[in-house]
Backbone as a chain_set.jsonl record, in Angstrom:
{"seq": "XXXXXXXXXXXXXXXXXXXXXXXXXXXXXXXXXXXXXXXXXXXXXXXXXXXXXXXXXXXXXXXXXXXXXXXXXXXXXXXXXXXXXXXXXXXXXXXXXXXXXXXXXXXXXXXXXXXXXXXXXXXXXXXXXXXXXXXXXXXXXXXXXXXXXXXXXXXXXXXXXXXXXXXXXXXXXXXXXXXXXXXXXXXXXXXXXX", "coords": {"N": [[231.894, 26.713, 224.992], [229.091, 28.574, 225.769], [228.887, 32.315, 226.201], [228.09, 33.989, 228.786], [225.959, 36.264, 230.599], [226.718, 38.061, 233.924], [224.162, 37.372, 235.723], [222.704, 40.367, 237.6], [222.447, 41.756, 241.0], [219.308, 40.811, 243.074], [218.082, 43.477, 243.491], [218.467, 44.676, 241.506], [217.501, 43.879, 239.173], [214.747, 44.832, 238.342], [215.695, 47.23, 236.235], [216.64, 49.644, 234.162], [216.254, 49.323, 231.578], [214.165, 46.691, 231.908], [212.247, 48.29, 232.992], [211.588, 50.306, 231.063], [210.911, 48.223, 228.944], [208.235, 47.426, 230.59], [206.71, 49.405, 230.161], [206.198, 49.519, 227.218], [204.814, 46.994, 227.333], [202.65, 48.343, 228.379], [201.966, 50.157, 227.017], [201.405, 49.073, 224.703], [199.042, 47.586, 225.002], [197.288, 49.984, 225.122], [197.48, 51.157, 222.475], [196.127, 48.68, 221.232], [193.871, 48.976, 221.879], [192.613, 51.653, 220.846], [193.264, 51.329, 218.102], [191.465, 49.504, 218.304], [188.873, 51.376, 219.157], [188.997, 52.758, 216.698], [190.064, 55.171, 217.009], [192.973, 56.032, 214.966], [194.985, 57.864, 214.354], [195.856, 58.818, 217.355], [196.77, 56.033, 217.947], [198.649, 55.685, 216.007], [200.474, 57.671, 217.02], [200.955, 56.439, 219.932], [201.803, 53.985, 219.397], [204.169, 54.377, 217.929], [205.512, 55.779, 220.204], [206.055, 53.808, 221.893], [207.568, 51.381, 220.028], [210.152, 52.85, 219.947], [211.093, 52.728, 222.351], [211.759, 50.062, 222.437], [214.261, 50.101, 220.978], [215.746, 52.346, 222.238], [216.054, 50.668, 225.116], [217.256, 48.117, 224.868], [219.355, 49.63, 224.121], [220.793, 51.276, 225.829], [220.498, 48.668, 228.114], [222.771, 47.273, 227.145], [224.977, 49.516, 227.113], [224.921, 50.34, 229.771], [225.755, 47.868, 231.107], [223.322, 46.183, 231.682], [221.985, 44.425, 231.055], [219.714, 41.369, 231.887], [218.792, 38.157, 232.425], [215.955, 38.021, 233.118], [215.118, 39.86, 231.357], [216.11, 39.779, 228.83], [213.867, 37.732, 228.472], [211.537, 38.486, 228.867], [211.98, 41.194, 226.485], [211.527, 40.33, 223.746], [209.407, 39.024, 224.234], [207.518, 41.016, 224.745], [208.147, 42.572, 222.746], [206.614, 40.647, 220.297], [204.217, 40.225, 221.537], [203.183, 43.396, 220.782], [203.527, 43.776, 217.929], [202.944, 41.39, 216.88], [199.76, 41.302, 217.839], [198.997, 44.045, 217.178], [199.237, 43.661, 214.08], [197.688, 41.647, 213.977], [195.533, 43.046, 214.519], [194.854, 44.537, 212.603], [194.789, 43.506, 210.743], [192.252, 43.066, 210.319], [190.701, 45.367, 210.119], [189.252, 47.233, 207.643], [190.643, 48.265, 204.546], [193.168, 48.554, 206.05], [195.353, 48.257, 204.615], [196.407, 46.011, 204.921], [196.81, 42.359, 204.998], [193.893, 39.243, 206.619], [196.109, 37.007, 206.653], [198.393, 37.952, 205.854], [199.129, 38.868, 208.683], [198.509, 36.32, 209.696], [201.107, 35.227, 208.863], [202.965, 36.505, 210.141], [202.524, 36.296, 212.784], [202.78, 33.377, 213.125], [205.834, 33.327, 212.251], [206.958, 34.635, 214.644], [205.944, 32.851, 216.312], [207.237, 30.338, 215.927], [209.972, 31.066, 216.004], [210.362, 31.845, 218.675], [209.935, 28.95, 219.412], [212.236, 27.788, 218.636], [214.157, 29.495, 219.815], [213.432, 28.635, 222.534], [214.298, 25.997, 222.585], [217.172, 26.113, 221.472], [218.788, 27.571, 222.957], [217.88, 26.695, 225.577], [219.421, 24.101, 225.432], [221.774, 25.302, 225.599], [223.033, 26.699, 223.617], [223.467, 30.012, 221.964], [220.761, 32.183, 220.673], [220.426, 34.752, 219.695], [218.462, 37.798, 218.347], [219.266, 38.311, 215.306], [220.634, 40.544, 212.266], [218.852, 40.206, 210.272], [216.642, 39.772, 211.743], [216.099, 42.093, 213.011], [215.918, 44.013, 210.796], [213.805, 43.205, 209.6], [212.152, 43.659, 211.974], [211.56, 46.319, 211.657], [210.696, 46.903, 209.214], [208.228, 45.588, 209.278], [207.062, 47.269, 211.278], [206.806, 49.935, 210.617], [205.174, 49.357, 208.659], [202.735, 49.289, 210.003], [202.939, 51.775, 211.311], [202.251, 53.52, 208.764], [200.212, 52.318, 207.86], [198.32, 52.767, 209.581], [198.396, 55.696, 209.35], [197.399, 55.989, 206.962], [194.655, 54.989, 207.766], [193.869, 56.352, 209.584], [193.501, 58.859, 207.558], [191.434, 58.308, 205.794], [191.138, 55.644, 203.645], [189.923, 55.726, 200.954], [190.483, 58.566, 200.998], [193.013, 59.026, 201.247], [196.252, 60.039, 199.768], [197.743, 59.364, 196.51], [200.728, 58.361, 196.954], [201.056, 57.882, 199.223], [199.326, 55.287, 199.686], [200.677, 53.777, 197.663], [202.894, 53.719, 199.441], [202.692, 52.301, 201.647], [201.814, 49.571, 200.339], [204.294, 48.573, 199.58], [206.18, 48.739, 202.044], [204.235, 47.231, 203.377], [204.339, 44.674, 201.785], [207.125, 44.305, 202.032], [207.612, 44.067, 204.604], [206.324, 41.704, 204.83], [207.955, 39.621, 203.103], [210.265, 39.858, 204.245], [209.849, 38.843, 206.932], [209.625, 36.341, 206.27], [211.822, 35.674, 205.374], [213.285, 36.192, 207.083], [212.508, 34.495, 209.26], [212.836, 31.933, 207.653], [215.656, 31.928, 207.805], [216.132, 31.5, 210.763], [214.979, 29.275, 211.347], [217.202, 27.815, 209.668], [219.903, 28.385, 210.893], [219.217, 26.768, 213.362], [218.834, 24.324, 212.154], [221.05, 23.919, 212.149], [222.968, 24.103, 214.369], [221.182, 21.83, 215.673], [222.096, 19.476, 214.496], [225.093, 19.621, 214.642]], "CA": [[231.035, 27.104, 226.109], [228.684, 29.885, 225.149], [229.479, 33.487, 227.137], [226.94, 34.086, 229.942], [226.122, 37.544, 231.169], [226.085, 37.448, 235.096], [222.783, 37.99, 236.511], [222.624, 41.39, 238.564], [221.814, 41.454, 242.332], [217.628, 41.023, 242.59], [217.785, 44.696, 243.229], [218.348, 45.541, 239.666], [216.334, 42.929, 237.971], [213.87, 45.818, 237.589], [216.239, 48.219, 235.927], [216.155, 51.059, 233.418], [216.398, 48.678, 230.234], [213.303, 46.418, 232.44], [211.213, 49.352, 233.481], [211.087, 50.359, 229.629], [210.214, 47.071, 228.337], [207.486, 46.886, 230.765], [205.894, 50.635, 229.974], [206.061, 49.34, 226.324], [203.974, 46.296, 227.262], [201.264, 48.744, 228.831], [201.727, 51.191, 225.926], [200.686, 48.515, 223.247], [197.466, 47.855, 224.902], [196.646, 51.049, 224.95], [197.556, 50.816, 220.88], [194.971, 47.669, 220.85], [192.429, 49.675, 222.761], [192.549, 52.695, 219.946], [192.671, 50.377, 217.317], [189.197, 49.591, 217.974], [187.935, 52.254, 219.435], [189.193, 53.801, 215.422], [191.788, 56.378, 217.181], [193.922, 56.01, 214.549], [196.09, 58.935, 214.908], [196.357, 58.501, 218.498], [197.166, 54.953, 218.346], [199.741, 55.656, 215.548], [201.627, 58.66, 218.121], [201.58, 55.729, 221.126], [202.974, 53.269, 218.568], [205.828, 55.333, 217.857], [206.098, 55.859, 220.907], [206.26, 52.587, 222.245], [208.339, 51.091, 219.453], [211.157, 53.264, 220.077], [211.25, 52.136, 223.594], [212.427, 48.999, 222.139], [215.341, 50.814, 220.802], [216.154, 52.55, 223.469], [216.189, 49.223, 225.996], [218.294, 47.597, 224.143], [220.88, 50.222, 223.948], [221.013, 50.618, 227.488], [221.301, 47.579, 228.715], [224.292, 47.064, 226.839], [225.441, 50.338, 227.456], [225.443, 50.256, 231.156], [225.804, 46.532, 231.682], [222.134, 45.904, 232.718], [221.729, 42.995, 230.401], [219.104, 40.465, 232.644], [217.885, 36.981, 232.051], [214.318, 38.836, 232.709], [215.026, 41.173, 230.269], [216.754, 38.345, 227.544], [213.198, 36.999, 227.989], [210.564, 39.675, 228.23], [212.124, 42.223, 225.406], [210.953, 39.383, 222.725], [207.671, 38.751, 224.381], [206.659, 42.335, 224.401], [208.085, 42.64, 220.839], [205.837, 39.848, 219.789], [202.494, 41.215, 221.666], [203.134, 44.48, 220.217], [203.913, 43.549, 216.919], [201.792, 40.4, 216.696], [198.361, 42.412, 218.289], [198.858, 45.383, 215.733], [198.64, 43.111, 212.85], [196.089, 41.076, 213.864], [193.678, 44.048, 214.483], [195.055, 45.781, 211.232], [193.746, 42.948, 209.457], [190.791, 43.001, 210.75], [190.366, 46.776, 209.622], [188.839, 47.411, 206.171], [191.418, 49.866, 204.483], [194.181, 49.02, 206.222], [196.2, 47.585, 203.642], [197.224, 44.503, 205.549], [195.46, 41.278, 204.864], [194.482, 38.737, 207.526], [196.65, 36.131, 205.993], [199.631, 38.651, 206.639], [199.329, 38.973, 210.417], [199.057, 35.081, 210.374], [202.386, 35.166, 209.105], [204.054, 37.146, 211.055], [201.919, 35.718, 214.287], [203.54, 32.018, 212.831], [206.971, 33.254, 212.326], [207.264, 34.721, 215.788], [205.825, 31.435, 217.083], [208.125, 29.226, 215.147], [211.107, 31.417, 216.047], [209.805, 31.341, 220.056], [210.28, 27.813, 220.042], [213.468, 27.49, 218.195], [215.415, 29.66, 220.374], [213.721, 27.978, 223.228], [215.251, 24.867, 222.297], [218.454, 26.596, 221.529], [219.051, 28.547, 224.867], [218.121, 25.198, 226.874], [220.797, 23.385, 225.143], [223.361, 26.323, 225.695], [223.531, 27.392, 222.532], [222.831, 31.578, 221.784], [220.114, 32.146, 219.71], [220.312, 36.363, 219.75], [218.441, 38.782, 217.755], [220.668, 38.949, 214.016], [220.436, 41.517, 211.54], [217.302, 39.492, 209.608], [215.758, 39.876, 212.118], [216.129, 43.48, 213.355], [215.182, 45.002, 209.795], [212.284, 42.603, 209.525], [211.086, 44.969, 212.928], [212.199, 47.574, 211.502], [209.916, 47.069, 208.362], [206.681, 45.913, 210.333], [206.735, 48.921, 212.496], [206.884, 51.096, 209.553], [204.246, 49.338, 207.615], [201.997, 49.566, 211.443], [202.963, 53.159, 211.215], [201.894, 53.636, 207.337], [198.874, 51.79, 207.958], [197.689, 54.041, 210.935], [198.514, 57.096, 209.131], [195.896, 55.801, 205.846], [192.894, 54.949, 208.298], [193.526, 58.124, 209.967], [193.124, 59.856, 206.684], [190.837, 57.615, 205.131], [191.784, 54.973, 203.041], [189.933, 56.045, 199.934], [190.938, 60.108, 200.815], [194.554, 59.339, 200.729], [197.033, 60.708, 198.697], [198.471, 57.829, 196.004], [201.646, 58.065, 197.328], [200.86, 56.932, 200.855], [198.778, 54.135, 199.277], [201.602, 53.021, 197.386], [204.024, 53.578, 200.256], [201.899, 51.275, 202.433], [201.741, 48.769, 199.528], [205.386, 48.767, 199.518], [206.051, 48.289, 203.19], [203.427, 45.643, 204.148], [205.185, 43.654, 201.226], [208.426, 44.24, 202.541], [207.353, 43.362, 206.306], [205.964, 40.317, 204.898], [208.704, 38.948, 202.739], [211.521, 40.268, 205.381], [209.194, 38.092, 207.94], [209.692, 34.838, 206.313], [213.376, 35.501, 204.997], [214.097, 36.181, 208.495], [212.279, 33.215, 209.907], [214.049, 30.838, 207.061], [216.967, 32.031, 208.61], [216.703, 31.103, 211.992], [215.138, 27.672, 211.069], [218.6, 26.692, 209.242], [220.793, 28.359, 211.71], [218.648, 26.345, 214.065], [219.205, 23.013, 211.668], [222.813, 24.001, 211.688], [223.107, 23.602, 216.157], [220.398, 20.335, 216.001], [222.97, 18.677, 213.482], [226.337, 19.368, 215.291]], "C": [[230.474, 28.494, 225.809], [228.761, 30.832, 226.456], [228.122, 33.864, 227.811], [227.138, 35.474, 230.711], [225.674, 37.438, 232.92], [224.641, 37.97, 235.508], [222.975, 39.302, 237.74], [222.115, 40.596, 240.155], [219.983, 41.651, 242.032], [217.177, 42.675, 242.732], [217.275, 45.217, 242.19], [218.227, 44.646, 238.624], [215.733, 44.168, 237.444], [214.466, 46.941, 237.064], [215.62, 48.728, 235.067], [215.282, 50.27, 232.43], [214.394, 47.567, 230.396], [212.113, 47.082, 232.189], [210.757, 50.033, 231.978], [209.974, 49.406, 228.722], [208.52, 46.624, 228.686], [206.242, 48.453, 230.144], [205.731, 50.244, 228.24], [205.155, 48.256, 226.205], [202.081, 47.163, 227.817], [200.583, 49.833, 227.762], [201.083, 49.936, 224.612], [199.211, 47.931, 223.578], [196.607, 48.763, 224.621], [196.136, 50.966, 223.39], [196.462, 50.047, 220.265], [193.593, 48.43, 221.128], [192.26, 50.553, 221.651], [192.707, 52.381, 218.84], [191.407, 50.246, 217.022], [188.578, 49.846, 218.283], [188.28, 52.879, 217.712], [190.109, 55.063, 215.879], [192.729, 56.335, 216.494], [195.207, 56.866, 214.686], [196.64, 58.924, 216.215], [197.12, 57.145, 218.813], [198.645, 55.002, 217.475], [200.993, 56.425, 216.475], [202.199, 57.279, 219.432], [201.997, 54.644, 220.781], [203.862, 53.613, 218.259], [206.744, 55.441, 219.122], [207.107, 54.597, 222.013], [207.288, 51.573, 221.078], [209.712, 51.878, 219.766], [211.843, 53.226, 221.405], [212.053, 51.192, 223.543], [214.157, 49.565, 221.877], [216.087, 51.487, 221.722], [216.695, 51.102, 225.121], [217.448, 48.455, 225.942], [220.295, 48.243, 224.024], [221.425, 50.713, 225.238], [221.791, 49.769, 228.318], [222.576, 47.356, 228.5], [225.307, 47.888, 227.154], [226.008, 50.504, 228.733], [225.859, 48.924, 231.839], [224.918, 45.897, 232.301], [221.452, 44.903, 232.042], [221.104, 41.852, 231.923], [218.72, 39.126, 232.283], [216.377, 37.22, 231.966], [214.263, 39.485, 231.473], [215.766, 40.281, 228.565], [215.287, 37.667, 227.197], [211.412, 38.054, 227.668], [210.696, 40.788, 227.022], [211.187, 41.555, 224.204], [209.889, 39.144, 222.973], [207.29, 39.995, 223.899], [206.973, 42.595, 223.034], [206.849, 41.844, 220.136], [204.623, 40.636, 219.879], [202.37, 42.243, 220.838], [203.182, 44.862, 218.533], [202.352, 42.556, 216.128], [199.726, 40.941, 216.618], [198.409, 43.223, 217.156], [198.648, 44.55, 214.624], [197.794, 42.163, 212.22], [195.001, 42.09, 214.069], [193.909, 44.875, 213.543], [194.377, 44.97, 210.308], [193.209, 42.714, 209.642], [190.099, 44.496, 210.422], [190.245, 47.068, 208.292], [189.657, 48.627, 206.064], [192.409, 49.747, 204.826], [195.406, 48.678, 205.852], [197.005, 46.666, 204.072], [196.067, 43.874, 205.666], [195.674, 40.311, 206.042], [195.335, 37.682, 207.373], [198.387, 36.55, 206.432], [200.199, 38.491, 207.55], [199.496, 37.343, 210.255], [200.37, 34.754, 210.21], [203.222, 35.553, 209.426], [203.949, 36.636, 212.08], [202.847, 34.099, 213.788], [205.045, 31.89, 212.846], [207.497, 33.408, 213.265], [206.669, 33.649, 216.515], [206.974, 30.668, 217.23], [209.662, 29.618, 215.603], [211.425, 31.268, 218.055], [210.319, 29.843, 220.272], [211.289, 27.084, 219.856], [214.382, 28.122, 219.451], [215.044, 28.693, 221.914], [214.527, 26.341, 223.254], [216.611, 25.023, 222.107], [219.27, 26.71, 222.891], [218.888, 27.103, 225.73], [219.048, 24.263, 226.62], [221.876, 23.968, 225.497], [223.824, 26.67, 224.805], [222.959, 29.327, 222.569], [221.972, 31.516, 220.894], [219.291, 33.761, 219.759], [219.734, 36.775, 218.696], [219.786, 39.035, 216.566], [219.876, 39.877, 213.494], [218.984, 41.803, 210.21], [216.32, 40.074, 209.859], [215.46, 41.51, 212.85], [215.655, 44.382, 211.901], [213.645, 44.179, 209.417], [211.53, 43.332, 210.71], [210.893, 45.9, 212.408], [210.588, 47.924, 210.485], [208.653, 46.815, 208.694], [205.903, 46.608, 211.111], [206.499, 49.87, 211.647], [205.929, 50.819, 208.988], [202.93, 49.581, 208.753], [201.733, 51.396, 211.248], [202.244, 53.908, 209.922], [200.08, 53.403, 207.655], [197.793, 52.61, 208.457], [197.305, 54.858, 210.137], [197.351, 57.024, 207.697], [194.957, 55.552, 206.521], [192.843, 56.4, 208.641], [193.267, 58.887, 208.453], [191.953, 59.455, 205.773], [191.101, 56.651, 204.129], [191.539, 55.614, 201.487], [190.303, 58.065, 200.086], [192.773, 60.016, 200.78], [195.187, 59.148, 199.826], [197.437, 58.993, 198.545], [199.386, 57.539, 196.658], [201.757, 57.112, 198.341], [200.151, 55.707, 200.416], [199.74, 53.289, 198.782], [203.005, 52.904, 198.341], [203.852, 51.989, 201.018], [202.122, 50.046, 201.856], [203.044, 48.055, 199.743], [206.148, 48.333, 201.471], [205.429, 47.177, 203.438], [204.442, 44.478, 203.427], [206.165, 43.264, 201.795], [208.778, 43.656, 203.891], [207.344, 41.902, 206.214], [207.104, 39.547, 204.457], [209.774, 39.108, 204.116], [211.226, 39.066, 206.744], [209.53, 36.599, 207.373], [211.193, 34.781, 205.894], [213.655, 35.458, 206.497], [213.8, 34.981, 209.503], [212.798, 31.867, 209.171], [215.096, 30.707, 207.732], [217.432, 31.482, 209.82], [216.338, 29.591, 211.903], [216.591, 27.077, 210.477], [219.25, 27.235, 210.007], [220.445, 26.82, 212.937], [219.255, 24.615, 213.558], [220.432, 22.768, 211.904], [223.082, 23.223, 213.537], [222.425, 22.843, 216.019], [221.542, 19.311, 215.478], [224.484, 18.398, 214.259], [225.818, 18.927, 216.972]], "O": [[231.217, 29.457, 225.619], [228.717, 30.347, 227.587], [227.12, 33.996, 227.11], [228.168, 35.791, 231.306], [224.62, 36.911, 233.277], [224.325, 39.16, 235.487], [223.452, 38.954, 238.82], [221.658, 39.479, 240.4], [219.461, 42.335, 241.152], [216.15, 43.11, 242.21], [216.266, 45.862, 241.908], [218.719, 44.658, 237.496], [216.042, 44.604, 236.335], [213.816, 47.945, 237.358], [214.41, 48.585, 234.894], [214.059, 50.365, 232.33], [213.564, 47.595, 229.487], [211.186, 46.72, 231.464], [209.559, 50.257, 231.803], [208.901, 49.609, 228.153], [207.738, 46.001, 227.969], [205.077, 48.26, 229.795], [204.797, 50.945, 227.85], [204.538, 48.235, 225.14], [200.925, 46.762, 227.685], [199.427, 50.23, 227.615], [200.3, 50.282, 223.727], [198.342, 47.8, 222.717], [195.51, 48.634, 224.078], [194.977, 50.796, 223.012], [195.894, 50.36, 219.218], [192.511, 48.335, 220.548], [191.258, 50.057, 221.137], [192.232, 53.256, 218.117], [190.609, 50.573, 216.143], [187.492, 49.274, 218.193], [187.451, 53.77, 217.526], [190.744, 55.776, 215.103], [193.751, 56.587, 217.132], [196.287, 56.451, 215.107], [197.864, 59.014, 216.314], [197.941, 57.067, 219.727], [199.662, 54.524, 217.976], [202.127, 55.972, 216.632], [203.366, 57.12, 219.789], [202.634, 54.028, 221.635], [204.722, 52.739, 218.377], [207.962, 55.316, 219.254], [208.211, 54.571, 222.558], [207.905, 50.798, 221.809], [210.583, 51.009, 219.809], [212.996, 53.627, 221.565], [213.016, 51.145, 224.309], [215.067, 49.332, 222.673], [217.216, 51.051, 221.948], [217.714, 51.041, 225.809], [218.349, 48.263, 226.759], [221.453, 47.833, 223.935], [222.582, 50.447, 225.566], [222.875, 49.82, 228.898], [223.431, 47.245, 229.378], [226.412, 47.436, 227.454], [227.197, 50.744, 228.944], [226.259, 48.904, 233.003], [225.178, 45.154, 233.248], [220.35, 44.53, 232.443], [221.874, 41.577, 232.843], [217.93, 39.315, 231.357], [215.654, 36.797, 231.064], [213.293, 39.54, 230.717], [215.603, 40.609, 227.39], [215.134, 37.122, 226.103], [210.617, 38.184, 226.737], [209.656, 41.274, 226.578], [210.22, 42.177, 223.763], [209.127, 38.984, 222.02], [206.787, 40.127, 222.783], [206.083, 42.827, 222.215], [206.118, 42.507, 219.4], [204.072, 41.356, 219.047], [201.436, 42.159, 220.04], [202.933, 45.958, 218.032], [201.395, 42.799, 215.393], [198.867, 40.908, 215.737], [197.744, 42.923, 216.165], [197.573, 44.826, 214.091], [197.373, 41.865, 211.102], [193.807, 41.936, 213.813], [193.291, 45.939, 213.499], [193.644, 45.334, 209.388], [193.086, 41.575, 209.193], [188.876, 44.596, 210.531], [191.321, 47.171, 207.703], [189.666, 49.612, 206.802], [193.186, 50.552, 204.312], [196.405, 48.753, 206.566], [198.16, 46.498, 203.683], [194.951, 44.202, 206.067], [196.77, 40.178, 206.587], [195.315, 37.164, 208.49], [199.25, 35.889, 207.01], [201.366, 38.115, 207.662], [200.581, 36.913, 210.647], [200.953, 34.112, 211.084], [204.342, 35.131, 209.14], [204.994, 36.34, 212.659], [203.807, 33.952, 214.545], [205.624, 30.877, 213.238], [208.512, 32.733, 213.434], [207.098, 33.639, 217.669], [207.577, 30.377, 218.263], [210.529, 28.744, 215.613], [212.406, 30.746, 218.585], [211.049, 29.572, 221.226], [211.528, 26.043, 220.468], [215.21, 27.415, 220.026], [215.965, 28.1, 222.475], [215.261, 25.895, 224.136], [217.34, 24.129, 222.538], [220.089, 26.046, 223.527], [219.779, 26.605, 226.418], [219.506, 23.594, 227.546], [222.91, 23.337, 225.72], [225.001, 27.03, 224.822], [222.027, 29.668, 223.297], [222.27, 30.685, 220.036], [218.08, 33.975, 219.829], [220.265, 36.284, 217.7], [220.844, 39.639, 216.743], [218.75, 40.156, 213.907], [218.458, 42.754, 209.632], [215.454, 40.636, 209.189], [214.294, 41.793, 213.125], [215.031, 45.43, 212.067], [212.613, 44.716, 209.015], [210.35, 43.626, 210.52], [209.857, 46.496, 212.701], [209.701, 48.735, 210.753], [207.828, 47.703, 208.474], [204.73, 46.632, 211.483], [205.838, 50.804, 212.101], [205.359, 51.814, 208.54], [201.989, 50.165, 208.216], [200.687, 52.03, 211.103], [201.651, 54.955, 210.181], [199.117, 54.17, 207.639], [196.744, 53.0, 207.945], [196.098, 55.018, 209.956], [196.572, 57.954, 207.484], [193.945, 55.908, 205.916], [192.129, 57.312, 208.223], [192.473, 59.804, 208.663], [191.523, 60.31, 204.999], [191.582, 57.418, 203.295], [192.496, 55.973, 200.8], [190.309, 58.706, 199.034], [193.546, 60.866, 200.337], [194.95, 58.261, 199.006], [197.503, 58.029, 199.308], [199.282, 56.435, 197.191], [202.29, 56.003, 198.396], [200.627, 54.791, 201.087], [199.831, 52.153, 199.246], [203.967, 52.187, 198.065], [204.55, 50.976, 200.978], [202.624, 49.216, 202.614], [202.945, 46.882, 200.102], [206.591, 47.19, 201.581], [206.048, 46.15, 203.715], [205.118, 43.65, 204.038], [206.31, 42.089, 202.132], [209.772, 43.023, 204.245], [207.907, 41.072, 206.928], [207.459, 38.7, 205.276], [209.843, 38.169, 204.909], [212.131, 38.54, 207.391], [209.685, 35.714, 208.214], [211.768, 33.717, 206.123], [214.324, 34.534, 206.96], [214.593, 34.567, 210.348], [213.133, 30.874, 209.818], [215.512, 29.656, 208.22], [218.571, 31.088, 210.073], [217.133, 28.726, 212.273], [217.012, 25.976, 210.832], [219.824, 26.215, 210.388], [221.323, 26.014, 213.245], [219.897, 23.866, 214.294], [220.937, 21.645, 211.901], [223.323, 22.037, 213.76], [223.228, 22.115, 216.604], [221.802, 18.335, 216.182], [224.953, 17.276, 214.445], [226.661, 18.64, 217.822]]}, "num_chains": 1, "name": "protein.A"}
């Protein structure tokens, strides 16, 4: 019988861990909005900022015991939007060393992984956030962040390094993105099977 966190009183549905998640869904429009207005620099500061929200949320909830079924299902949406959005309008940006081919696979893996755990979770199985999949954020946010920081400087005015950092990252986002979505497909095979 998988372990079930109780649901709070409806008071504190909208808690701390909540009230984060949702200022991170209003912060990554902004992100989309400065995107393509070309704010790069600005959009990279309220991507930072908003990514680390996530982090924060997370540690929270657990921290104080404010774990929600809202919040079990919005953290992963707004991850997605925020994630998903940024690398579809990065590859749509000449320069910004992410192709659109990229974003579709990241936009496919967070589909594919969307409808696994829903199938999971409605059976009663867990299908939590592993360690795959937490450095596969880890590395998409960083290559988001990278990315930013070469339009803002120009793609052809920046230093090699940052070119090859970027290089180096996106890769890493991308492979990390499908190792981590292999992953949950055979865990996934593993609970369809038993």
């Amino acid at each position: 019988m998988p372990e079930t966190t109780p649901e709070p009183p409806a008071g504190k549905v909208f808690n701390v861990p909540n009230q984060l998640t949702a200022a991170r869904f209003v912060l990554s429009i902004l992100v989309f909005g400065l995107i393509v207005w070309e704010y790069y620099l600005a959009a990279l500061v309220v991507f930072v900022v908003a990514a680390s929200t996530d982090w924060i949320d997370g540690y929270w909830a657990r921290r104080f015991n404010q774990v929600t079924k809202l919040g079990r299902m919005f953290d992963p949406f707004v991850d997605k939007i925020i994630i998903c959005g940024t690398f579809i309008l990065l590859g749509a940006a000449p320069g910004s060393g992410i192709a659109a081919w990229m974003a579709v696979v990241v936009v496919g893996r967070e589909l594919l992984v969307t409808a696994l755990r829903s199938l999971i979770e409605e059976s009663g199985g867990d299908f939590s956030a592993n360690m795959a999949g937490k450095l596969k954020m880890v590395f998409q946010c960083a290559a988001v962040v990278v990315s930013l920081w070469v339009l803002h400087a120009g793609s052809a005015a920046a230093p090699t390094w940052l070119t090859w950092t970027l290089v180096g990252l996106v890769w890493l986002a991308v492979l990390s993105t499908i190792q981590s979505g292999l992953g949950y497909v055979w865990a996934s095979a593993k609970v369809f099977r038993e």
